[in-house]
PyMOL Python script that loads the backbone (N, CA, C, O; Angstrom):
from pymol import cmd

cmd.read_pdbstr("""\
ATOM      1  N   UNK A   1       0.852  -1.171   0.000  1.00  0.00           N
ATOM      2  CA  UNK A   1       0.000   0.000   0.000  1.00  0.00           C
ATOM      3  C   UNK A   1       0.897   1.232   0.000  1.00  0.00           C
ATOM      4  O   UNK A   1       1.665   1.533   0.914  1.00  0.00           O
ATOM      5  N   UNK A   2       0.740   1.801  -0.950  1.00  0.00           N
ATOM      6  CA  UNK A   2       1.029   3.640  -0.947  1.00  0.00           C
ATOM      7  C   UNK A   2       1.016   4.483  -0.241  1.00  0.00           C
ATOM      8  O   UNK A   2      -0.107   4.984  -0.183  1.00  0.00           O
ATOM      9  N   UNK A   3       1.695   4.923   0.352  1.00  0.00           N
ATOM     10  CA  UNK A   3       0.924   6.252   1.757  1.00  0.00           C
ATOM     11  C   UNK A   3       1.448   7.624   0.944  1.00  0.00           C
ATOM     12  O   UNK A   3       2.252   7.442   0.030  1.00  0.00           O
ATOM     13  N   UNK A   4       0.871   9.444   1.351  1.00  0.00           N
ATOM     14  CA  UNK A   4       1.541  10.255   1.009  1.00  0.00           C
ATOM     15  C   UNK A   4       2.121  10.906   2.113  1.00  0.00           C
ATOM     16  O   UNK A   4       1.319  11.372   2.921  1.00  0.00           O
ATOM     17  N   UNK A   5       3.453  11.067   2.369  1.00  0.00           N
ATOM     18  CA  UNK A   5       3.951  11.758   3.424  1.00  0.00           C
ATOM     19  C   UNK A   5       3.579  13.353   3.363  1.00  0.00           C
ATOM     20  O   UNK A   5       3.910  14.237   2.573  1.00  0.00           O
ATOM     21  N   UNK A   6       2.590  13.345   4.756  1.00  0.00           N
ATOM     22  CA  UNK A   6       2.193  15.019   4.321  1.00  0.00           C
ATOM     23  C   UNK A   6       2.805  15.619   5.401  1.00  0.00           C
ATOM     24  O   UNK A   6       3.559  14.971   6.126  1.00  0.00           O
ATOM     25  N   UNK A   7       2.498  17.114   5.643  1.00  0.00           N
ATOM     26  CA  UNK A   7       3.028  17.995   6.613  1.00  0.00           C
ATOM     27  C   UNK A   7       2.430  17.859   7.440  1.00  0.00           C
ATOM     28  O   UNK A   7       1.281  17.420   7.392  1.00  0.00           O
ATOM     29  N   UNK A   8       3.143  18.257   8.641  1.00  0.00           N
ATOM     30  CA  UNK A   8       2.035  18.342  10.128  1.00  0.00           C
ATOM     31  C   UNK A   8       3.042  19.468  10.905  1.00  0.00           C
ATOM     32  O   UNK A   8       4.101  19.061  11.381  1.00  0.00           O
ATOM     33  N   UNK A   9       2.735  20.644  10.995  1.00  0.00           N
ATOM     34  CA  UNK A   9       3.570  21.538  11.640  1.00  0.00           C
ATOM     35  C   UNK A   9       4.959  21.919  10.575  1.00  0.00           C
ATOM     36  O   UNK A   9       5.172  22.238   9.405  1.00  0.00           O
ATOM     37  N   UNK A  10       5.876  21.584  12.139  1.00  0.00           N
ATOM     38  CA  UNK A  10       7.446  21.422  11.082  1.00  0.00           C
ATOM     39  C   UNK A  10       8.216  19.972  11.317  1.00  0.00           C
ATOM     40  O   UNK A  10       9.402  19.672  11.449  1.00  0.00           O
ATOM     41  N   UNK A  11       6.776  19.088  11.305  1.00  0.00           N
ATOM     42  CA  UNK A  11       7.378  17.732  10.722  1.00  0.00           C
ATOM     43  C   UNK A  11       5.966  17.123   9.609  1.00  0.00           C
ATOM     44  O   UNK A  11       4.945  17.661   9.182  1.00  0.00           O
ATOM     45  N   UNK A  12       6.628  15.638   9.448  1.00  0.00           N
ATOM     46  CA  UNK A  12       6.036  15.049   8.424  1.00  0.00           C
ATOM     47  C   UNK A  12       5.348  13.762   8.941  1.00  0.00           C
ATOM     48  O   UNK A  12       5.706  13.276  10.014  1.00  0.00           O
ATOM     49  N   UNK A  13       4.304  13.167   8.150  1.00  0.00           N
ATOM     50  CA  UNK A  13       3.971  12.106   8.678  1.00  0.00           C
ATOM     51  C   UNK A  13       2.885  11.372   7.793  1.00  0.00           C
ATOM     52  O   UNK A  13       2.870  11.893   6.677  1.00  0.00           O
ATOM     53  N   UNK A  14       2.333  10.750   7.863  1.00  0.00           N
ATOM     54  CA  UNK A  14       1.706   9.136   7.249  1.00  0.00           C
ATOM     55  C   UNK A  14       0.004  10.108   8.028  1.00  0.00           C
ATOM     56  O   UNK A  14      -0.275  10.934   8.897  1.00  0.00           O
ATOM     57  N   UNK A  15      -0.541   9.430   7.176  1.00  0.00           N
ATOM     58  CA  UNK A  15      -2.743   9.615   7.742  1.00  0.00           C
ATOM     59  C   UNK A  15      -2.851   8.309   6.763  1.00  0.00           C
ATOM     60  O   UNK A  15      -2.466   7.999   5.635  1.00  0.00           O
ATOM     61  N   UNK A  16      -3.724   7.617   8.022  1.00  0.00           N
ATOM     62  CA  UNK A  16      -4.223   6.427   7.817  1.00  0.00           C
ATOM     63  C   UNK A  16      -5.543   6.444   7.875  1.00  0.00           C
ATOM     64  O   UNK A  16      -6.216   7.183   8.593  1.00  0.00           O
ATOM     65  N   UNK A  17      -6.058   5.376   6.887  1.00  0.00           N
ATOM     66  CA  UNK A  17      -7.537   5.411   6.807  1.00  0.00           C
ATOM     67  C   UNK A  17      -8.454   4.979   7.604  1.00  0.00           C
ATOM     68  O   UNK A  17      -8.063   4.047   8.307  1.00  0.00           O
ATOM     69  N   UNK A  18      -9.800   5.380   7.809  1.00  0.00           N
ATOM     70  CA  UNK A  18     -10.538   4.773   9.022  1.00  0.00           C
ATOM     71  C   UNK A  18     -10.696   3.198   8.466  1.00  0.00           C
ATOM     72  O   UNK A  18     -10.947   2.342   9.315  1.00  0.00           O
ATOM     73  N   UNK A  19     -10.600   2.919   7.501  1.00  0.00           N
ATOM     74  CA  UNK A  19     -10.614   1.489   7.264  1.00  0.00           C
ATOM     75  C   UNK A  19      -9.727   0.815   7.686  1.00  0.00           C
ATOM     76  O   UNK A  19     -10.158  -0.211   8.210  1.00  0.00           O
ATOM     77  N   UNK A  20      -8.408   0.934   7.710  1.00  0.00           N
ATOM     78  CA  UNK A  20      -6.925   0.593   8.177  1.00  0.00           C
ATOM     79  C   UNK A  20      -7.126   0.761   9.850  1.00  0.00           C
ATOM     80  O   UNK A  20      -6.795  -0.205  10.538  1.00  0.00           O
ATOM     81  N   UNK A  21      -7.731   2.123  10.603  1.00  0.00           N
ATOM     82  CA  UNK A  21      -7.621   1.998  12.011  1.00  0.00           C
ATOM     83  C   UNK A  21      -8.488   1.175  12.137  1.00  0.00           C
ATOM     84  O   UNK A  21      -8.063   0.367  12.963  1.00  0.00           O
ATOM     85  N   UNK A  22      -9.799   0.790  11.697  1.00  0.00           N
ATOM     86  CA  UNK A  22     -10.864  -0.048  12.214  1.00  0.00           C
ATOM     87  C   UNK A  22     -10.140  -1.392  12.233  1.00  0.00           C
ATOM     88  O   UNK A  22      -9.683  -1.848  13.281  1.00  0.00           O
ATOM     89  N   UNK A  23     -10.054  -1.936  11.218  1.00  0.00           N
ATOM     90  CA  UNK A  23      -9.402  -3.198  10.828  1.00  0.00           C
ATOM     91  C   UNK A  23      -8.041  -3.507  11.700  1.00  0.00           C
ATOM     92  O   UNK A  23      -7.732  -4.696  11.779  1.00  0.00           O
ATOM     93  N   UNK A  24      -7.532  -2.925  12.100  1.00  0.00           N
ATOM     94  CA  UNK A  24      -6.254  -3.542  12.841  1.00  0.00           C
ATOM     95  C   UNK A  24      -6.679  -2.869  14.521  1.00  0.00           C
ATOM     96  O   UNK A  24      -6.106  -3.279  15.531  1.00  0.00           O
ATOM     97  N   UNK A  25      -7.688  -1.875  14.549  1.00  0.00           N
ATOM     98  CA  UNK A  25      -7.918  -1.833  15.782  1.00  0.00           C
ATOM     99  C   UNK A  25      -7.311  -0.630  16.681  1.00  0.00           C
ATOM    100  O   UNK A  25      -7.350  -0.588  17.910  1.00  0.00           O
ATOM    101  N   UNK A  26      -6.665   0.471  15.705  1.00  0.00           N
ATOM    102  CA  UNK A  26      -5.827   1.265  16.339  1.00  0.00           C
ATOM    103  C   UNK A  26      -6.740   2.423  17.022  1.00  0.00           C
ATOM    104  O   UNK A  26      -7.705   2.990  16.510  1.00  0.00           O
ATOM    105  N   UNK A  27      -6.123   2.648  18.453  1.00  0.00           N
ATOM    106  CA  UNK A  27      -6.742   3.747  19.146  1.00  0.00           C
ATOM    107  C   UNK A  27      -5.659   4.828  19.353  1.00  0.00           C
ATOM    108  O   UNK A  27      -5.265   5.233  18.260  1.00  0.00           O
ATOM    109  N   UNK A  28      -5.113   5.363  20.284  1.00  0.00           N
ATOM    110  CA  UNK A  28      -4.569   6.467  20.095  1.00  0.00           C
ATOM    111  C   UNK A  28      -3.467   6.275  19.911  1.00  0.00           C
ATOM    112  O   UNK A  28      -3.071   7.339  19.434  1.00  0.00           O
ATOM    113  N   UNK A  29      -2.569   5.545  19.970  1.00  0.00           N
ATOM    114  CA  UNK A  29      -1.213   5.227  19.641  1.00  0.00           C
ATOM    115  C   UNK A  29      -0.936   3.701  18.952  1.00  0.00           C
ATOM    116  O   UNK A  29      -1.647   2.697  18.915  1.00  0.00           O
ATOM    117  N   UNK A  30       0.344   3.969  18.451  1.00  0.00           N
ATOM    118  CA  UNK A  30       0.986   2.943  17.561  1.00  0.00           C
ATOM    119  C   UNK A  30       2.327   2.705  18.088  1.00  0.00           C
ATOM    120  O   UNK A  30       2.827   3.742  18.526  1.00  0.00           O
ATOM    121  N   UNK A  31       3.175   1.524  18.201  1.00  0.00           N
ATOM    122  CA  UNK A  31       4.771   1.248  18.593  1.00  0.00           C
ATOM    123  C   UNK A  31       4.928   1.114  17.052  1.00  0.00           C
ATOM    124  O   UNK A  31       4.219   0.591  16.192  1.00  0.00           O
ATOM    125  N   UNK A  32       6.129   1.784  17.018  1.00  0.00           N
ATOM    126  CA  UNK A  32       6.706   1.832  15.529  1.00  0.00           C
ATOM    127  C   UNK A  32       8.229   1.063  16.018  1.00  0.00           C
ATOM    128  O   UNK A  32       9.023   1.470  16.867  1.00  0.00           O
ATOM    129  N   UNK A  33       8.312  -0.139  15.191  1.00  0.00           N
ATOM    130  CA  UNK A  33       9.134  -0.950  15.054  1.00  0.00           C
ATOM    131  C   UNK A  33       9.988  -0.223  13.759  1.00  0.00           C
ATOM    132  O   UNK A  33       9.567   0.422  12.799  1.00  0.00           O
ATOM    133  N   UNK A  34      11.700  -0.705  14.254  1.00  0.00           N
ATOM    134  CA  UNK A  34      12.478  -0.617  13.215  1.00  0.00           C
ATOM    135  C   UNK A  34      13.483  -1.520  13.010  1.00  0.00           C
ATOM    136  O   UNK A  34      14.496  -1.729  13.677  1.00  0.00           O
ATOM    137  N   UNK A  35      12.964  -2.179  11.712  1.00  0.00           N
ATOM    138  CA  UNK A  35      13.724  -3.651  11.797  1.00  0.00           C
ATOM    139  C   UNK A  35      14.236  -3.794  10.202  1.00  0.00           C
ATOM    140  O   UNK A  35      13.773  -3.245   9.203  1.00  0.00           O
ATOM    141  N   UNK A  36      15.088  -4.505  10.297  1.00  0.00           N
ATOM    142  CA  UNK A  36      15.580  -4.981   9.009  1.00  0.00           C
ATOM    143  C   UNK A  36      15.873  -3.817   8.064  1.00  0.00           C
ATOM    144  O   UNK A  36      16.869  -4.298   7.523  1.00  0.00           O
ATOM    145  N   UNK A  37      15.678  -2.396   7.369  1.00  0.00           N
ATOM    146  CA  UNK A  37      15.330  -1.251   7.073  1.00  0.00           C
ATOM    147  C   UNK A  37      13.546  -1.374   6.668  1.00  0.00           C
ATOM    148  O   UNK A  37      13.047  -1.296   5.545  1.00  0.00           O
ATOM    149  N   UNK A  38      12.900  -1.569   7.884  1.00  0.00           N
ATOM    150  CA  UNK A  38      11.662  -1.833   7.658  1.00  0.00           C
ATOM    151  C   UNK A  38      11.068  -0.547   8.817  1.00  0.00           C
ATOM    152  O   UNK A  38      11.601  -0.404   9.918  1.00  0.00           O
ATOM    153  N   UNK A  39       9.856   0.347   8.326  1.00  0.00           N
ATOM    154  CA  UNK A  39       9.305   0.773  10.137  1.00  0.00           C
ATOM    155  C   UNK A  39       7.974   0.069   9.990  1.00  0.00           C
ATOM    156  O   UNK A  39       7.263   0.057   8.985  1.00  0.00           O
ATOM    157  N   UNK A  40       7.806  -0.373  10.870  1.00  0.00           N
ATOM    158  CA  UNK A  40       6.489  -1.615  11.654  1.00  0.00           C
ATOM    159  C   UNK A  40       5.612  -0.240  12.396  1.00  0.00           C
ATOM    160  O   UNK A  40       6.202   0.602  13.074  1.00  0.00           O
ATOM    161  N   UNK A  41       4.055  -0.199  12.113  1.00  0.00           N
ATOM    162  CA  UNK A  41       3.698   0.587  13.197  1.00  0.00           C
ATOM    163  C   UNK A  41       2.453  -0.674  13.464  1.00  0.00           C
ATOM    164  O   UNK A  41       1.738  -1.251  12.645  1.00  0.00           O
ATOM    165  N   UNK A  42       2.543  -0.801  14.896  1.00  0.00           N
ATOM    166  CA  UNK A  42       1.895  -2.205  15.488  1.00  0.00           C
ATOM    167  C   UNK A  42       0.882  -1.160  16.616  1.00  0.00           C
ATOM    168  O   UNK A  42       1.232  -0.399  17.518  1.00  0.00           O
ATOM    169  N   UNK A  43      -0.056  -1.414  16.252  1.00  0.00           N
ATOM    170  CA  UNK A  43      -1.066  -0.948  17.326  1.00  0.00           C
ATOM    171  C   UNK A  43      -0.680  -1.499  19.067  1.00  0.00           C
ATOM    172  O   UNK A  43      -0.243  -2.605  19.387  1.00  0.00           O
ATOM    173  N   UNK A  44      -1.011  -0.324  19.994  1.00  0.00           N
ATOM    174  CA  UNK A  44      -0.378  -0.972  20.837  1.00  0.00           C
ATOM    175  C   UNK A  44      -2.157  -1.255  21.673  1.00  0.00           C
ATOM    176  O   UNK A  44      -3.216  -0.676  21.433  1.00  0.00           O
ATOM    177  N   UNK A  45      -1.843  -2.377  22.685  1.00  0.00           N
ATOM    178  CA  UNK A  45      -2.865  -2.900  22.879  1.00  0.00           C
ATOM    179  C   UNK A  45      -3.152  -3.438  24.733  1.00  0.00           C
ATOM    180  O   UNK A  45      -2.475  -4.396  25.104  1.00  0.00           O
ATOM    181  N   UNK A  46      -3.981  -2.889  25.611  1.00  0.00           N
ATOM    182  CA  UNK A  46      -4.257  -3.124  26.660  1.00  0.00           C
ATOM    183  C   UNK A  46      -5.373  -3.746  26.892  1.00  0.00           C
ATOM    184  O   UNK A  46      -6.516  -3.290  26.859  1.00  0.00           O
ATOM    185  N   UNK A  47      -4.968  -4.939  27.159  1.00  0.00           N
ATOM    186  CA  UNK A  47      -6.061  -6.109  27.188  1.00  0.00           C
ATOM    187  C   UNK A  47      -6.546  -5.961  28.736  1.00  0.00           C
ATOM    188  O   UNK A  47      -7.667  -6.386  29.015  1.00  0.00           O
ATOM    189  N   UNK A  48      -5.793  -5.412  29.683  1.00  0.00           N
ATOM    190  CA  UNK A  48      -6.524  -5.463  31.138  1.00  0.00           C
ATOM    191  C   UNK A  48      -6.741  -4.517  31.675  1.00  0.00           C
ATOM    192  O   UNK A  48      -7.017  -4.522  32.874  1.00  0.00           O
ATOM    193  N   UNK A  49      -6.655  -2.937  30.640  1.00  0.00           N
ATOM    194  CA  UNK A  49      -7.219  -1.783  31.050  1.00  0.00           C
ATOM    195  C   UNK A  49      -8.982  -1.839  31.452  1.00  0.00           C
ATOM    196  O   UNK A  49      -9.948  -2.454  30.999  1.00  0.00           O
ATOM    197  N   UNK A  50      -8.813  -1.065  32.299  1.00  0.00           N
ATOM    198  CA  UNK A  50     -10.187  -1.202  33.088  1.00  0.00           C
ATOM    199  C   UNK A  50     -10.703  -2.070  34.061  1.00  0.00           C
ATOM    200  O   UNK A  50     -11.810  -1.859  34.555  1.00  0.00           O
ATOM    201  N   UNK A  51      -9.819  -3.283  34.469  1.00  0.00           N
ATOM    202  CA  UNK A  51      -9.884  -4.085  35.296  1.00  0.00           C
ATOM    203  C   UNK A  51      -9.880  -3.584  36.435  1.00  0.00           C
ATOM    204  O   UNK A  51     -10.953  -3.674  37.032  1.00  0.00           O
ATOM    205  N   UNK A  52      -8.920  -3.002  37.042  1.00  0.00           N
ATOM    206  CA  UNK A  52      -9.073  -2.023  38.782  1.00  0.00           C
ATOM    207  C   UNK A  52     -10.433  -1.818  38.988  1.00  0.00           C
ATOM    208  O   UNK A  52     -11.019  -2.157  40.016  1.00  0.00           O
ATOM    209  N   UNK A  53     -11.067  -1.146  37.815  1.00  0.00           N
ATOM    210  CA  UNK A  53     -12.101  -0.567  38.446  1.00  0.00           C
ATOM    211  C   UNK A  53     -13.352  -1.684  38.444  1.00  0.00           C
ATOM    212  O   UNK A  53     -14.180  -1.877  39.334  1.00  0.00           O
ATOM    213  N   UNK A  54     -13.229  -2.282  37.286  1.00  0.00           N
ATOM    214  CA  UNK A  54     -14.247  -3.598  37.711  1.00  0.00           C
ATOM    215  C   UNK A  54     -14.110  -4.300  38.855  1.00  0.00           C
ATOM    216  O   UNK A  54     -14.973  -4.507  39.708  1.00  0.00           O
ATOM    217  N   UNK A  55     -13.011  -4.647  38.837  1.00  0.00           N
ATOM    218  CA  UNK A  55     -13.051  -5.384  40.144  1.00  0.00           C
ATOM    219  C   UNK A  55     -13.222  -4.667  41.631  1.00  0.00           C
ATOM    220  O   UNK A  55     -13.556  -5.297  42.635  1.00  0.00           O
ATOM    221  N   UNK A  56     -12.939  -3.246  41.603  1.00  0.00           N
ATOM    222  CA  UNK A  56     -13.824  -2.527  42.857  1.00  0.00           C
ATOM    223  C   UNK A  56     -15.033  -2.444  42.636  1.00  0.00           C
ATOM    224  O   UNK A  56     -15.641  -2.332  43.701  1.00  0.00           O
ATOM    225  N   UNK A  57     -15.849  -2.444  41.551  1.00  0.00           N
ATOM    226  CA  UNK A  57     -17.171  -2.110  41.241  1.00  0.00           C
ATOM    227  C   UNK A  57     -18.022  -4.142  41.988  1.00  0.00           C
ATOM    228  O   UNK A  57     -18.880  -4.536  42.778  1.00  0.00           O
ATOM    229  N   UNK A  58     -17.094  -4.663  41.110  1.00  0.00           N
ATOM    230  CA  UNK A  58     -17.450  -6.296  42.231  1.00  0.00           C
ATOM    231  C   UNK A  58     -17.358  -6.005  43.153  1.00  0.00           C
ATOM    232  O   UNK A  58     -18.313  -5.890  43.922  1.00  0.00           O
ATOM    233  N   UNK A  59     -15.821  -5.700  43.526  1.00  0.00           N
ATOM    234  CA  UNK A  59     -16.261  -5.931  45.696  1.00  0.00           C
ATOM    235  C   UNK A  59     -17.388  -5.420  46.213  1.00  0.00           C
ATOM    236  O   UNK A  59     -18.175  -6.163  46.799  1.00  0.00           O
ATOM    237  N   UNK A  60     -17.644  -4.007  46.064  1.00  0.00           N
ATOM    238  CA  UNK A  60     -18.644  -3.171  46.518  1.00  0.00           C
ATOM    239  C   UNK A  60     -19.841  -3.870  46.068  1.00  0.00           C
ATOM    240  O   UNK A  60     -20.655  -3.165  46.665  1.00  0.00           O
ATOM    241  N   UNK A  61     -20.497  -4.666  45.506  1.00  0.00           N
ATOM    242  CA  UNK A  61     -21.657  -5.239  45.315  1.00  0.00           C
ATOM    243  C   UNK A  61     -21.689  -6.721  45.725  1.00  0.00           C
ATOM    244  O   UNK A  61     -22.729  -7.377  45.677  1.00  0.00           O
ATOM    245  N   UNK A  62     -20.413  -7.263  46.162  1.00  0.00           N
ATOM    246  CA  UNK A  62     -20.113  -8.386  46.581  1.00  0.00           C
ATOM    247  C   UNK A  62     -20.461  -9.535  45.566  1.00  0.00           C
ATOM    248  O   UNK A  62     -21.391 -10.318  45.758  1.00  0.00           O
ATOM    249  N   UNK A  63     -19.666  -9.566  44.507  1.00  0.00           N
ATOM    250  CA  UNK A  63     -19.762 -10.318  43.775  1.00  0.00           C
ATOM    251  C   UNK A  63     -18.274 -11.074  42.962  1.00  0.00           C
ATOM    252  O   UNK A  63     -18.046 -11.641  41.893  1.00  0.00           O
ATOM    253  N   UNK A  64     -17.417 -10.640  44.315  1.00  0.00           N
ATOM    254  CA  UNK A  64     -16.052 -11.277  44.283  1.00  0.00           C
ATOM    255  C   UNK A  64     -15.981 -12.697  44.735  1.00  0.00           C
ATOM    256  O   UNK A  64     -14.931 -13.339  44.723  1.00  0.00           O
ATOM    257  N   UNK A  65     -16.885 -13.068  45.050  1.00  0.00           N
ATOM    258  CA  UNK A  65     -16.736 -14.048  46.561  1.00  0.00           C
ATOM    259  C   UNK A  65     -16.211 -15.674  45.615  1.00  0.00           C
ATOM    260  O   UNK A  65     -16.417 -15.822  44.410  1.00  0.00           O
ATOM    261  N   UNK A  66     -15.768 -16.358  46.199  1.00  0.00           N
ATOM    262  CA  UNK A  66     -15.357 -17.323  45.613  1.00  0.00           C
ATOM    263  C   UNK A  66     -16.484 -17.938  44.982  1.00  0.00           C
ATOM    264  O   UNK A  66     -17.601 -17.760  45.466  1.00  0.00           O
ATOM    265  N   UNK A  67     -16.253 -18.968  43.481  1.00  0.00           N
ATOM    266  CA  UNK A  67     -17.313 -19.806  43.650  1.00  0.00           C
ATOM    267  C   UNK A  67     -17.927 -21.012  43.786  1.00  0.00           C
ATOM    268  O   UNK A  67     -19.051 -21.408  43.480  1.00  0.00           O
ATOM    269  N   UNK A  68     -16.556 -21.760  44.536  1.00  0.00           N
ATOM    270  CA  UNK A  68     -16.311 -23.150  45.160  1.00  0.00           C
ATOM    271  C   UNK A  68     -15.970 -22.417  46.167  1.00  0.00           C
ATOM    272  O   UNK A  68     -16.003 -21.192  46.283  1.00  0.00           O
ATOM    273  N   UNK A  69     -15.354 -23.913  47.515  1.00  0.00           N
ATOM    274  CA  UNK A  69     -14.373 -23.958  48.297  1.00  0.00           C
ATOM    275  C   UNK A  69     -13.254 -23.946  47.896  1.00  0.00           C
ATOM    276  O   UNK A  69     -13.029 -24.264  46.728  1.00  0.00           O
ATOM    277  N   UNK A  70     -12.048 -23.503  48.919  1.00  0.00           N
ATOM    278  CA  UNK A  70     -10.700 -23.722  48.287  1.00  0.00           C
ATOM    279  C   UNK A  70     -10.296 -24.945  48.610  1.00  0.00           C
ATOM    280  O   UNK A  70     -10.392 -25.451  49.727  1.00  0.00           O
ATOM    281  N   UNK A  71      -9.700 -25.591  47.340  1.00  0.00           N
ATOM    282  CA  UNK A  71      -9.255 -26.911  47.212  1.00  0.00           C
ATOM    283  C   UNK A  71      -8.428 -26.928  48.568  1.00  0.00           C
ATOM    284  O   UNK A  71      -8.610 -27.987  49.169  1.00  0.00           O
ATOM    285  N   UNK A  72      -7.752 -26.236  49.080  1.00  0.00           N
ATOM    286  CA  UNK A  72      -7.004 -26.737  50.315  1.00  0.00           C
ATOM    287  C   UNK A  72      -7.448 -25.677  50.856  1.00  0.00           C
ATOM    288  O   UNK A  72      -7.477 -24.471  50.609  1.00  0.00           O
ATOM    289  N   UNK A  73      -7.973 -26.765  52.081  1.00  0.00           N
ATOM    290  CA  UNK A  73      -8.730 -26.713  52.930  1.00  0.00           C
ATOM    291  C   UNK A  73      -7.655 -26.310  54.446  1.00  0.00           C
ATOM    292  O   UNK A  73      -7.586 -25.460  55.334  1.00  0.00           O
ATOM    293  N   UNK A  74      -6.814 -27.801  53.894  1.00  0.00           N
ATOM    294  CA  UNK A  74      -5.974 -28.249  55.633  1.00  0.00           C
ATOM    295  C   UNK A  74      -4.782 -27.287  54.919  1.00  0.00           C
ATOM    296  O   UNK A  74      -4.742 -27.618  53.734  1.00  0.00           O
ATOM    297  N   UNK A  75      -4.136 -26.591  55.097  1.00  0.00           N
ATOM    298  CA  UNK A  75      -2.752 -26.231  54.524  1.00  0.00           C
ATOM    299  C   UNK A  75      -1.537 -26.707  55.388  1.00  0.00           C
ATOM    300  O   UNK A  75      -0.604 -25.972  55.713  1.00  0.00           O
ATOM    301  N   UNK A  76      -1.692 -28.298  55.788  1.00  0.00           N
ATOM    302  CA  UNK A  76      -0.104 -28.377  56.068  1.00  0.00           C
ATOM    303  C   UNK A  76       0.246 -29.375  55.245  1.00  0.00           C
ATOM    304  O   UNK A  76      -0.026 -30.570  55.359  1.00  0.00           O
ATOM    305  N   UNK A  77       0.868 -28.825  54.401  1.00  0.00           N
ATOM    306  CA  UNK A  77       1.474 -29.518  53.460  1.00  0.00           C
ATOM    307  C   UNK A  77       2.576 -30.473  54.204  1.00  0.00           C
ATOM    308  O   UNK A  77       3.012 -31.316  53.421  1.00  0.00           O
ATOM    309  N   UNK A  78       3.057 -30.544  55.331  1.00  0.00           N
ATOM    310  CA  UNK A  78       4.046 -31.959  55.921  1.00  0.00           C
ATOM    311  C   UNK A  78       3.839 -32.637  55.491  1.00  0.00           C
ATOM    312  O   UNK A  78       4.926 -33.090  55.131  1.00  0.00           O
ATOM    313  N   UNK A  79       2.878 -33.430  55.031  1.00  0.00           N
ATOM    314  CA  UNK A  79       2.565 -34.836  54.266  1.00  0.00           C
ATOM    315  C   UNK A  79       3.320 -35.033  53.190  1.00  0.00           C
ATOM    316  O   UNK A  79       3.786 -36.065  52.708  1.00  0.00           O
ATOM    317  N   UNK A  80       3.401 -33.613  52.785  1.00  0.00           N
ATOM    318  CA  UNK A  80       4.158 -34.004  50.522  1.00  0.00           C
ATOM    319  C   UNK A  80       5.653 -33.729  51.043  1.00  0.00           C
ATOM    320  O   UNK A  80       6.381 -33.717  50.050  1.00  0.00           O
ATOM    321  N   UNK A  81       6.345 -33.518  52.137  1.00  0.00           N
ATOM    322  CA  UNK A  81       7.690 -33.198  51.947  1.00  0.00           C
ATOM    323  C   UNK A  81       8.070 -34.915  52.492  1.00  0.00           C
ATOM    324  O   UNK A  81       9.238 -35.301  52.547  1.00  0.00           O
TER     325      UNK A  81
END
""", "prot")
cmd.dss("prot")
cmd.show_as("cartoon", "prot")
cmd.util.cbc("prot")
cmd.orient("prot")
């Protein structure tokens, strides 16, 4: 694919299409790899953003709670040594 390097201030840079951000998923930033004489721009990606707060939003409604027993019960392990 073709890109046109346009202006942005007093530097230069790449505009990508909303088809290209949809499709690979990009939100506000990219890691730009430089490899081989290659630049890589790899969407960067937080798979457990927002978790803190879910999981306070569980405690406070109490819906952390285990949902078995814990397999160990007795914890003296003396037996396995």
């Amino acid at each position: 694919m073709e890109l046109s390097i346009i202006k942005i201030g007093n530097s230069k840079g790449v505009r990508l299409s909303k088809t290209l951000i949809e499709k690979y998923n990009i939100k506000d930033k990219v890691e730009l790899i430089l490899e081989k004489g290659y630049m890589i721009l790899k969407p960067i990606s937080k798979p457990r953003q927002g978790w803190e707060e879910a999981f306070k939003e569980m405690n406070e409604k109490g819906d952390d709670e285990l949902l078995f027993d814990d397999v160990f019960e007795n914890e003296d392990f003396e037996e396995w040594t």
